[in-house]
N, C-alpha and C positions, 0 to 999 in steps of 0.2 A: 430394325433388328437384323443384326447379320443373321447367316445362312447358319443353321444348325439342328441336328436331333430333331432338338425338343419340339420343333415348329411341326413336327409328324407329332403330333401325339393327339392331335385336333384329328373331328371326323372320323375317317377310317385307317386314319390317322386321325379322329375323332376329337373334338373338344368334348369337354366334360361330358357329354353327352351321348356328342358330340354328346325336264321337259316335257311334252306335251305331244297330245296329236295334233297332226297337219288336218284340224278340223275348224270350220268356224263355229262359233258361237251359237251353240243352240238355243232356238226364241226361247226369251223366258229367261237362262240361266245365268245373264248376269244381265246391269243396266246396261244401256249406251254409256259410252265414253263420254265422261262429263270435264269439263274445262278445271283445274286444279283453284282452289281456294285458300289464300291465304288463313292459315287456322292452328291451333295449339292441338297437341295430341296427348296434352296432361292432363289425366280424367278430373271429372268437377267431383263433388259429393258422389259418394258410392256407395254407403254404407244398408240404403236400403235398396237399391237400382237394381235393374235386371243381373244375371250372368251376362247374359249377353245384348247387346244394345241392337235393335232391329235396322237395316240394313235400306237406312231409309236414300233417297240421294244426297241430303246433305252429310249423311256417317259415310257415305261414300265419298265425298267431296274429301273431309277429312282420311278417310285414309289416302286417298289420292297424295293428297299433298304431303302427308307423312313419308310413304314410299319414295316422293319425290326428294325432300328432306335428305333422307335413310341416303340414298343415292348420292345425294351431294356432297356429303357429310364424308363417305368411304369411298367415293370413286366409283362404286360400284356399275359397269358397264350397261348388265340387262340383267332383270329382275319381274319372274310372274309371280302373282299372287292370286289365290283363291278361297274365298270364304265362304261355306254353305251352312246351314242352320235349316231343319224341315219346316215348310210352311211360310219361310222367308223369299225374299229375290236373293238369289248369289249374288255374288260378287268374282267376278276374274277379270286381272288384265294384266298385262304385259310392258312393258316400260325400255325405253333405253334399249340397247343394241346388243345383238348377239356376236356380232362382227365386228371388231374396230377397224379393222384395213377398211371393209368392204360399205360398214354404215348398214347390215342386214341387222333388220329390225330385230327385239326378239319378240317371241311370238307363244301361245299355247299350247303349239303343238309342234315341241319341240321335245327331243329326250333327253334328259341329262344324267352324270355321274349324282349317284346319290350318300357313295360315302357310307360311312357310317350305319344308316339308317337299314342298310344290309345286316347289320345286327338281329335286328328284328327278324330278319326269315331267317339266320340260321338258328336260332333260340327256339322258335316258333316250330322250322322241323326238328329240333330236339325233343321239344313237349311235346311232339304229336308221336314221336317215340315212345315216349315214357305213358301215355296214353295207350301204348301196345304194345307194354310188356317187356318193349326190345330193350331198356335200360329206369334206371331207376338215379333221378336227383339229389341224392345221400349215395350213391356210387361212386368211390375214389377214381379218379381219372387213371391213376397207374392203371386200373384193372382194365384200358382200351388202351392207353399210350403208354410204353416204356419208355424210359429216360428223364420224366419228369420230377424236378427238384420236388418236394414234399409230397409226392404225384399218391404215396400210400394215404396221404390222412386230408389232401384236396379232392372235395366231391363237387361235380358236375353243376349243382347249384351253386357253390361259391364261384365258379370261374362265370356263368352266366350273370350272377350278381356283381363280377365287378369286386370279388373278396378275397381273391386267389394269391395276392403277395405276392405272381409274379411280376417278374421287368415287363415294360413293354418294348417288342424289339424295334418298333418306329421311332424309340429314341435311343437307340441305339448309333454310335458315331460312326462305327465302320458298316452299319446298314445304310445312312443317309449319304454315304460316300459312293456308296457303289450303285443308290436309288439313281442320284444326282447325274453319276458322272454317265448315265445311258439310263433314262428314263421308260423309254423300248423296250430294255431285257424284263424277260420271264422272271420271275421266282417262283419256287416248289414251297408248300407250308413246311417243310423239314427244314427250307433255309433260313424261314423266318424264325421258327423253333430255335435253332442254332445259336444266332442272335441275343436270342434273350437270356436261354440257359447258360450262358458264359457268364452270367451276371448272380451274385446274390439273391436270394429271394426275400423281398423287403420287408415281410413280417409273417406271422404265425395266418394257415388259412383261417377263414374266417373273422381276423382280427378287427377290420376297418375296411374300408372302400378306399378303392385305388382303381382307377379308369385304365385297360391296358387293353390291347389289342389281342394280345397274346392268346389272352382266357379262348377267343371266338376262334383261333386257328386249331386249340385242339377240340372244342366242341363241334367245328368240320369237321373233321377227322373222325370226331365218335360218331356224329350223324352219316358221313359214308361205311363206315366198319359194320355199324350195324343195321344198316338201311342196306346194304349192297349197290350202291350206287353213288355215281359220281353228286356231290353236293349241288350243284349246278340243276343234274336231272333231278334229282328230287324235288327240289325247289318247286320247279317247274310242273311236276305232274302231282304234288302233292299239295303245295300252296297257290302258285300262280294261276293252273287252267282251273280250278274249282273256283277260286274269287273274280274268275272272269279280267284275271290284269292281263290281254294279250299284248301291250307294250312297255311289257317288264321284261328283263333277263339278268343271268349272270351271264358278263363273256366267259370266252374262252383264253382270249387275250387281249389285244387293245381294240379289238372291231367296237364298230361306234355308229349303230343304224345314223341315216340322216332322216327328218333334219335335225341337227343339234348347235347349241352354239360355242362357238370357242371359249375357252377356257382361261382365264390370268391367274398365272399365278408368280411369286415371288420363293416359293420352296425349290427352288435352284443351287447350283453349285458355286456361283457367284452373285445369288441375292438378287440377280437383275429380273425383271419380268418378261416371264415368256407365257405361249400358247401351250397350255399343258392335253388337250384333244386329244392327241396322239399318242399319248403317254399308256402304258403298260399297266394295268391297275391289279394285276397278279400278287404285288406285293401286301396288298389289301384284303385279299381273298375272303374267306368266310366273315370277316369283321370291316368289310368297305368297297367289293369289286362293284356290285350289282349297279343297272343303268334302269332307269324307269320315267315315267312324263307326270306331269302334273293332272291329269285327270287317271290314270292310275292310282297315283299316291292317295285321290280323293279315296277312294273305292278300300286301300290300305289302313288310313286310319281306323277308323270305326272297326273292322276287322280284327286290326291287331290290339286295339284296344279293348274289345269287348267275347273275345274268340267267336267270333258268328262269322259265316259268308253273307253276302250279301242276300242270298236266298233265306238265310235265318236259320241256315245247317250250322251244326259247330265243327268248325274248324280246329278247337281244340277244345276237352273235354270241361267242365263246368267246374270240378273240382282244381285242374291242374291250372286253368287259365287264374282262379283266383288266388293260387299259390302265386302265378304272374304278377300278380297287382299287388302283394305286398312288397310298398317300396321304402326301408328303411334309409334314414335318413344319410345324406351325404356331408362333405362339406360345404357344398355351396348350398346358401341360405334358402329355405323353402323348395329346395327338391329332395325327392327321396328315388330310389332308382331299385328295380327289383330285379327281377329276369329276362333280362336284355332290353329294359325299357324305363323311360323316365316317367316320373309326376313330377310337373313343375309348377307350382301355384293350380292345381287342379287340373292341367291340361298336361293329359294322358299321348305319350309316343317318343321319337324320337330323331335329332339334328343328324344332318352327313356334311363331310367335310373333306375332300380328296382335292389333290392341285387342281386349282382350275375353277371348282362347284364346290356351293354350300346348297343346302338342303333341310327345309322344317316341315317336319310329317306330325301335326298333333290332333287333339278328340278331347271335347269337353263333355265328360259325359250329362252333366245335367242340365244341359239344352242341346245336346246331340248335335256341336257346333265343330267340324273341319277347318280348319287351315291348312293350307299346306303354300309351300314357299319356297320357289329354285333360282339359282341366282349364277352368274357367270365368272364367279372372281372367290379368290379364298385366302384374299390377302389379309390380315386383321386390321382392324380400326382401334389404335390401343391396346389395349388388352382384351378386346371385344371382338369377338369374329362377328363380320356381315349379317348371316342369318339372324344370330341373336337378336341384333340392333332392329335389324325388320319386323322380329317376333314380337322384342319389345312395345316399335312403334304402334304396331295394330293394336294389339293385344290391349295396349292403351286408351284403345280408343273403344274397341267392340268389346272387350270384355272386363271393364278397368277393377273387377272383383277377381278378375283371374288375370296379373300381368307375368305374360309369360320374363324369366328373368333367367341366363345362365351363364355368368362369367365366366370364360372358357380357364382361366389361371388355375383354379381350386383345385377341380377335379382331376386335373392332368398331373396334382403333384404325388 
């Protein structure tokens, strides 16, 4: 696919939906390292079988080799995965390289760009607003940002859901011009605003679902106005140190704790594939900057899925998280997507996708089963980005009544 727009519209730059600590394995939380097995990942009979299939070492073996598949199939450099279910053995392992110059393994404690999946806390400090008072989800956005096309009769909850009619500015051409041509520069959420507002607004709010990036830059914006602090800080002292994710952040600009793994990507100004690591992820901001590891993410799903901390405090109120969860239907087949978050075949969360890294943060609620999924490359496989392909593959195997499914094309149109 040559170089253009629309290839932003994935992750945080989101498709439809859309690292780790430098720790070893603690006894118990996953098997050893088992030798791959030749095996099929297309579920048999399912129609009376568990949700989810226990985590025995032969369903290990098979996801093994699936992941390995997954990888061979898209190029995919390095890729972790971990699967927890309570009362089970985990499952974590790491595959393939974080480094292609160097051959540096990748590894579980690594951090990575999460994309997209930043969606989620800034929705997340939205409703913990709207929980106190400071704003209310039937609130037209005009009445916190001026200059917004329909901005009198768009409320807060259509732009969260994804209903808002505006453009998205990551496909915008003279944005991917100026992304492209210095990956490094800054942008301000007014220049992304900019972007989009030069464009039409593509239908009546509330009319349909349309995946756009836009909606999360000005619900930033509402969550600093009326929070008095930078979206970053809040995050931080409102979502992050209460859930215990101390290897989570938003940057500030392209800083990127180590260790992390390099990045491929192909969203270039000439198509070719570079190391996107060092890249500026400002342009992302409220709706794609945040960085976080895969044993965070664990600690994320169930959280953002169910509003509890992991201590069993609510993180957000009872009432407003279940307004969260109503996810009406989109155009891609068997998801429905509510307030900053998807159901897709029953598994509750949500994909990132920024140059470089994909990312799958989800939660089954009825066997309290995690995945989550980061990967080094954000190139697509067809019309399929990476992560999906992985989500699928498991998903296939451990939970074949729930196969996660999300072709990135639909949503993004």
């Amino acid at each position: 696919m040559p170089p253009s727009s629309a290839r932003l519209r994935k992750g945080a730059t989101a498709a439809a939906l859309a690292g780790t600590l430098f720790v070893p394995l603690a006894a118990g939380t996953a098997p050893a390292a088992l030798p791959a097995a030749p095996a099929s990942d297309t579920p048999g009979p399912s129609a009376s079988g568990p949700d989810v299939r226990a985590l025995t070492p032969g369903v290990a073996r098979r996801v093994d080799a699936a992941v390995r598949r997954v990888m061979r199939e898209t190029g995919t450099p390095g890729v972790s995965v971990g699967i927890w279910t309570p009362g089970q053995p985990g499952y974590v392992r790491s595959f393939g390289v974080a480094d292609k110059s160097t051959g540096r393994r990748m590894a579980r404690g690594m951090y990575t760009r999460i994309g997209s999946e930043t969606k989620t806390f800034t929705v997340t400090a939205l409703l913990q607003l709207v929980d106190r008072g400071k704003v209310g989800l039937d609130d037209p956005i005009g009445r916190y940002v001026d200059g917004v096309p329909n901005g009198d009769r768009m409320t807060l909850r259509q732009l969260a859901g994804m209903r808002s009619g505006l453009f998205n500015y990551s496909e915008d051409d003279a944005f991917f011009k100026a992304l492209t041509s210095d990956p490094r520069r800054p942008f301000t959420p007014q220049q992304l605003l900019a972007y989009s507002f030069k464009h039409p607004v593509l239908f009546r709010p509330g009319e349909k679902f349309s995946y756009s990036n836009t909606n999360l830059i000005l619900l930033g914006l509402v969550v600093e106005q009326r929070s008095g602090s930078h979206l970053g800080e809040y995050i931080q002292r409102h979502i992050l140190d209460p859930a215990g994710m101390k290897h989570t952040l938003f940057p500030h600009g392209n800083e990127f704790p180590a260790p992390h793994p390099q990045g491929y990507t192909d969203q270039t100004a000439d198509g070719r594939t570079a190391d996107a690591a060092g890249w500026d992820p400002s342009w992302g901001w409220a709706a794609g900057a945040m960085i976080s590891t895969l044993d965070d993410l664990r600690i994320w799903a169930p959280t953002v899925a169910t509003g509890r901390l992991p201590d069993g405090r609510r993180m957000v109120g009872a009432a407003t998280q279940k307004q969260r969860l109503v996810t009406p239907a989109t155009p891609i087949p068997g998801a429905g997507y509510g307030l900053g978050i998807f159901d897709v075949q029953g598994w509750i969360g949500h994909n990132g996708s920024l140059p470089g890294y994909e990312s799958l943060t989800i939660y089954l609620p009825s066997t309290r089963t995690t995945l989550v999924i980061v990967l080094n490359t954000d190139i697509d496989h067809g019309k399929d980005e990476p992560s999906t392909l992985f989500g699928r593959a498991v998903t296939r195997i451990v939970s074949p009544r729930h196969v996660f499914d999300l072709p990135a094309e639909p949503a993004a149109r």
